[in-house]
C-alpha positions as CSV (number, residue, x, y, z in Angstrom):
1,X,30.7,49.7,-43.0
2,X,32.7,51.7,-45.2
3,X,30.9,54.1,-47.3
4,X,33.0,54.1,-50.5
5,X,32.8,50.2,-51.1
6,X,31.6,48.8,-53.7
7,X,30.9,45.5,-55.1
8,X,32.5,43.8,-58.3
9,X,30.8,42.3,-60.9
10,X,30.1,38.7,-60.4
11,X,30.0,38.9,-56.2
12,X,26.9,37.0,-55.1
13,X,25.6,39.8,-52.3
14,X,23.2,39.6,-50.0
15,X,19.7,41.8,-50.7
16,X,16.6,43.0,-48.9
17,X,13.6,43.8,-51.5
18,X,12.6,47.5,-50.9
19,X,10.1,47.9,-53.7
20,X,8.5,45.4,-56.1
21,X,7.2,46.9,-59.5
22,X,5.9,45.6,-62.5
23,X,9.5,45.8,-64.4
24,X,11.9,44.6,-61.4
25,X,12.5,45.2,-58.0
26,X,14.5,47.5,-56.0
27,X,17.1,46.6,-52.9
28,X,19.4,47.7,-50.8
29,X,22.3,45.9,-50.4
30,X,23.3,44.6,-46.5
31,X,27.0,43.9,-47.0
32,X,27.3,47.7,-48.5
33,X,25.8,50.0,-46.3
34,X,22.5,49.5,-47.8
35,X,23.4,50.6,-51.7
36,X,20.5,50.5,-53.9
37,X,20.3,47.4,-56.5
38,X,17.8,46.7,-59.1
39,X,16.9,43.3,-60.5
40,X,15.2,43.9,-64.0
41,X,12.2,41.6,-64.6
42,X,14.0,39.6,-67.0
43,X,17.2,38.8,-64.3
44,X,14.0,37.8,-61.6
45,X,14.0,34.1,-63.0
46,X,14.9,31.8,-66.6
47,X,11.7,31.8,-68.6
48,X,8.8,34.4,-69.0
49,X,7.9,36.3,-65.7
50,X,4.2,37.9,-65.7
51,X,3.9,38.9,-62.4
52,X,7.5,40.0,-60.6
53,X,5.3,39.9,-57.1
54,X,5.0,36.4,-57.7
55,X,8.9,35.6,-57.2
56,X,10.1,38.2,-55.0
57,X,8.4,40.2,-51.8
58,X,9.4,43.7,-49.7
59,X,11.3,42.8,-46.8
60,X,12.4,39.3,-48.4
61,X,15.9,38.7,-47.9
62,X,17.7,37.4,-51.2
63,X,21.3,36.3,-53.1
64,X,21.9,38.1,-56.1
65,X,24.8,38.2,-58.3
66,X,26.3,41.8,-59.6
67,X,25.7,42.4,-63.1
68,X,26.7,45.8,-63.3
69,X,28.4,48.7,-61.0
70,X,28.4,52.2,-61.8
71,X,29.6,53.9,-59.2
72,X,28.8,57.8,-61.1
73,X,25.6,57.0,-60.9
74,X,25.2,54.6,-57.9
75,X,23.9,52.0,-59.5
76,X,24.1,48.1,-59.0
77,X,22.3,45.9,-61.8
78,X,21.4,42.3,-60.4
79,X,20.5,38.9,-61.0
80,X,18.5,36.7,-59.0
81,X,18.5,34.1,-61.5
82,X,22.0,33.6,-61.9
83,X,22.4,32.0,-58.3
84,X,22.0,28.9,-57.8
85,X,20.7,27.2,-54.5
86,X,24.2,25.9,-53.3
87,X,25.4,29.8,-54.3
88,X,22.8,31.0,-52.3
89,X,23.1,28.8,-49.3
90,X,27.1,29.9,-49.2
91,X,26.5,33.5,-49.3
92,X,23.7,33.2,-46.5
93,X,26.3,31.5,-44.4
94,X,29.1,33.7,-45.0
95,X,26.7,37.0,-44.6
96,X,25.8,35.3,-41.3
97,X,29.6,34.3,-40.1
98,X,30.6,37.9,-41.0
99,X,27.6,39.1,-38.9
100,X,28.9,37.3,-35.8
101,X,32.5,38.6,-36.3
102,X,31.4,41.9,-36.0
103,X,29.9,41.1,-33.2
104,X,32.7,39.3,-31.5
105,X,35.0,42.8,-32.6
106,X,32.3,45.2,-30.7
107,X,33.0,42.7,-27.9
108,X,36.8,42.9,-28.4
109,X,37.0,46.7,-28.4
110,X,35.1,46.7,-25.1
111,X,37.2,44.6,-23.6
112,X,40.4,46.5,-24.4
113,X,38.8,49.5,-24.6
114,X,39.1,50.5,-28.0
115,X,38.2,53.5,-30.0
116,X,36.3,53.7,-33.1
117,X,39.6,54.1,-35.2
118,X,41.3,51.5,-33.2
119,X,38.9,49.3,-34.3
120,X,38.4,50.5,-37.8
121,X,42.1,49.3,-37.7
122,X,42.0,46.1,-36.7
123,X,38.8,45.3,-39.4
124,X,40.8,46.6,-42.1
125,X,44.2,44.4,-40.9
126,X,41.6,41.5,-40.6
127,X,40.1,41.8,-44.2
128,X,43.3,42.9,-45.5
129,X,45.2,39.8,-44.3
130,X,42.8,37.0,-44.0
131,X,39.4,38.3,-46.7
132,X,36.8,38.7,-44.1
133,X,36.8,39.2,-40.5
134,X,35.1,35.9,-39.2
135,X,38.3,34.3,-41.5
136,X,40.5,35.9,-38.6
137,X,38.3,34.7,-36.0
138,X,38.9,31.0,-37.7
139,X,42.6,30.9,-38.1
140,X,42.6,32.6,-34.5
141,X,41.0,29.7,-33.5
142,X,42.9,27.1,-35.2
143,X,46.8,28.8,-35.2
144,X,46.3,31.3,-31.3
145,X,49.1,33.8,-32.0
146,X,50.1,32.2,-34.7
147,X,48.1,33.4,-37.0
148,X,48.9,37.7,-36.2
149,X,52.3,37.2,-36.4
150,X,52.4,39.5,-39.3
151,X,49.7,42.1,-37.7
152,X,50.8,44.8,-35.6
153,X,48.1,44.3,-33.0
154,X,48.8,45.0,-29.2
155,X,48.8,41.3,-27.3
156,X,45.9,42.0,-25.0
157,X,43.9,42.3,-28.1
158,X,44.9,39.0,-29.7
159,X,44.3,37.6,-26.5
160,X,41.1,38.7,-26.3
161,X,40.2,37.8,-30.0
162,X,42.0,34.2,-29.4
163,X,40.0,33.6,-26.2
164,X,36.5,34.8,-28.1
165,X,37.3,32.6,-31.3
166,X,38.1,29.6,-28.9
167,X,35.6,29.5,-27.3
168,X,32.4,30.5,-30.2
169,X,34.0,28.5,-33.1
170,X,34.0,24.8,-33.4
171,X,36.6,23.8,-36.6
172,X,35.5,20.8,-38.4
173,X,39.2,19.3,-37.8
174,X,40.8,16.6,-35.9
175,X,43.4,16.2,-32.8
176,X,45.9,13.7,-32.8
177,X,49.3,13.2,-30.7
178,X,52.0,11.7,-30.1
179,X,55.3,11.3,-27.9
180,X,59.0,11.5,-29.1
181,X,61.4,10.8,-26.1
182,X,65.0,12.5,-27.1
183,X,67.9,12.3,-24.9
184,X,71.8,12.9,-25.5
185,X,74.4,12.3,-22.7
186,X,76.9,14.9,-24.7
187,X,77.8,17.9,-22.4
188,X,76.0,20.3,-24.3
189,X,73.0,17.6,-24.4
190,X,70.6,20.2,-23.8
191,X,71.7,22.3,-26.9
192,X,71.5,18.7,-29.0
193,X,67.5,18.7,-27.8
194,X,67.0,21.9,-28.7
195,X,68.1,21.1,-32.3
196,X,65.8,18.8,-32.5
197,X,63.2,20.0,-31.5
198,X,63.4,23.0,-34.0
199,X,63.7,20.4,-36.6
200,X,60.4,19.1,-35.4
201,X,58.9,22.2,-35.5
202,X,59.8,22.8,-38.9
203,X,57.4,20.8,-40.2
204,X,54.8,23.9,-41.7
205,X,51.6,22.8,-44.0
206,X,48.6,25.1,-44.7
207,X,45.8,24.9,-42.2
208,X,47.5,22.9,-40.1
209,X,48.7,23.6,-36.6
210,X,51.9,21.7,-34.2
211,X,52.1,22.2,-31.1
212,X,55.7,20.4,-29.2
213,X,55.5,20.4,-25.4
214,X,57.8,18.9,-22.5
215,X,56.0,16.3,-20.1
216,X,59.0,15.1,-18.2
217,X,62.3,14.0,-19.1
218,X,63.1,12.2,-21.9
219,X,59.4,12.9,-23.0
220,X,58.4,15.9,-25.3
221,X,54.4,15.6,-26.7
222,X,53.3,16.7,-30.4
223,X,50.2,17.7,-31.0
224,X,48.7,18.0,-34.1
225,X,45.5,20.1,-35.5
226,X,44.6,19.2,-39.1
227,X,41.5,19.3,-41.2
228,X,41.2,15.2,-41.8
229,X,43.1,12.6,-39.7
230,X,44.7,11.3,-43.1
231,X,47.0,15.2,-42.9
232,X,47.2,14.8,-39.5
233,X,49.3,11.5,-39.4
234,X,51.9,12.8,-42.2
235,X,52.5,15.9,-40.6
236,X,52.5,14.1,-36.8
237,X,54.5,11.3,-38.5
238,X,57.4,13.7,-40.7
239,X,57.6,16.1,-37.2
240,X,58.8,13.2,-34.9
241,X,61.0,11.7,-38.0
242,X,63.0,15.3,-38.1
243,X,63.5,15.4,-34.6
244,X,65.2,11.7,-34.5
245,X,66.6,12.2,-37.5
246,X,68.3,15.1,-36.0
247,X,69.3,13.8,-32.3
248,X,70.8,10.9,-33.8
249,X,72.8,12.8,-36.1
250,X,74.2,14.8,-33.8
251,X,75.1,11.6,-31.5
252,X,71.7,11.1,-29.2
253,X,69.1,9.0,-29.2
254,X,65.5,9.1,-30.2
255,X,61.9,7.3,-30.3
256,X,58.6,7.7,-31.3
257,X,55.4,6.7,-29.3
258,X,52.1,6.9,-30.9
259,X,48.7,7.9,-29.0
260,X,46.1,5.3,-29.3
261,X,43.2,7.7,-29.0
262,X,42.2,10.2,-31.6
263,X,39.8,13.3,-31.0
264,X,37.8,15.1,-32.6
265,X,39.6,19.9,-32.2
């Protein structure tokens, strides 16, 4: 963890209690290389609080939310009772995802044989481009290579990273596809195919991912990856429309063949 972060004020982080007293308690913080936070007695809980031992405990894990940072001094004011359960539950999760990413990375610099700044690099490209590190591992997941296109990242390692996301994270979205069957009889036929399937592939929404394959003349296959079936459909359905739209144009033929079944990425 880098020494020299800090948190902002209004970040729900993730606390152990290191010592309980009568006015507040003292943490460190586990998302910032165990900085020291204290929660005064009257941030423990709404209302009167007579005893702080009877709301918080040494070695209790906790969500707070940053009041204050002053970094001079080293000192983090926080709330406990300013998060609410669904805050709390959130911030557990993430804290627990971000735990596993950097997990998977230890794995990853193994694997290619990584040094410590080699992999200091890739952390900061993966918080830099996507906000945390298990993010990365998510849209590696969804998108494959996809998603470093704008990294500088040597291949074997976003293989690696692809391979590791594929196979620990299981995306709440949905799988359809379909079949578009293009053909052209012009003599640069091929070329007209081509076309069209670029128009097909232009089809781009967030967080959703296309996939055009060949399965045998005429027939190409479109896959599509999106978080509810109801996305999934429009962006299957606009993707074959472009690529007839297209052939056609340009003096082919084109049709569209739905899949019956639908599954669950």
């Amino acid at each position: 963890m880098d020494n020299n972060k800090w948190p902002e004020v209004g970040d729900f982080v993730v606390c152990a209690v290191k010592n309980v007293t009568d006015f507040g308690a003292y943490t460190t913080l586990e998302e910032y290389d165990g900085k020291e936070g204290f929660i005064h007695i009257s941030e423990i809980k709404a209302g009167w609080v007579k005893y702080v031992r009877d709301h918080v405990r040494e070695g209790q894990k906790i969500v707070c939310k940053v009041l204050r940072v002053d970094t001079s001094r080293r000192h983090i004011d926080l709330s406990l009772k300013d998060v609410n359960e669904h805050q709390k539950r959130a911030k557990i999760q993430e804290w627990k995802n971000e735990q596993k990413a950097e997990k998977w990375l230890q794995f990853v610099a193994e694997d290619a044989r990584l040094d410590k700044q080699q992999l200091q690099e890739v952390e900061d490209a993966f918080d830099t481009e996507f906000g945390s590190k298990y993010s990365a591992f998510e849209e590696a997941a969804m998108r494959g290579e996809a998603a470093f296109s704008n990294l500088k990242i040597d291949k074997k390692v976003v293989e690696i990273i692809i391979k590791l996301a594929q196979d620990n994270i299981k995306l709440p979205f949905v799988e359809i596809a379909g079949h578009i069957d293009l053909t052209s009889s012009a003599p640069n036929g091929i070329e007209i195919i081509k076309e069209a399937l670029r128009a097909a592939n232009e089809v781009k929404m967030e967080d959703v991912r296309l996939d055009i394959t060949y399965t045998g003349a005429p027939r190409y296959r479109i896959r599509v990856i999106a978080p509810d079936y109801k996305i999934a459909e429009s962006v299957l359905k606009e993707s074959a429309e472009k690529a007839i739209e297209k052939i056609e144009y340009l003096g082919g033929e084109g049709a569209f063949h739905r899949h019956a079944e639908t599954a669950k990425a």
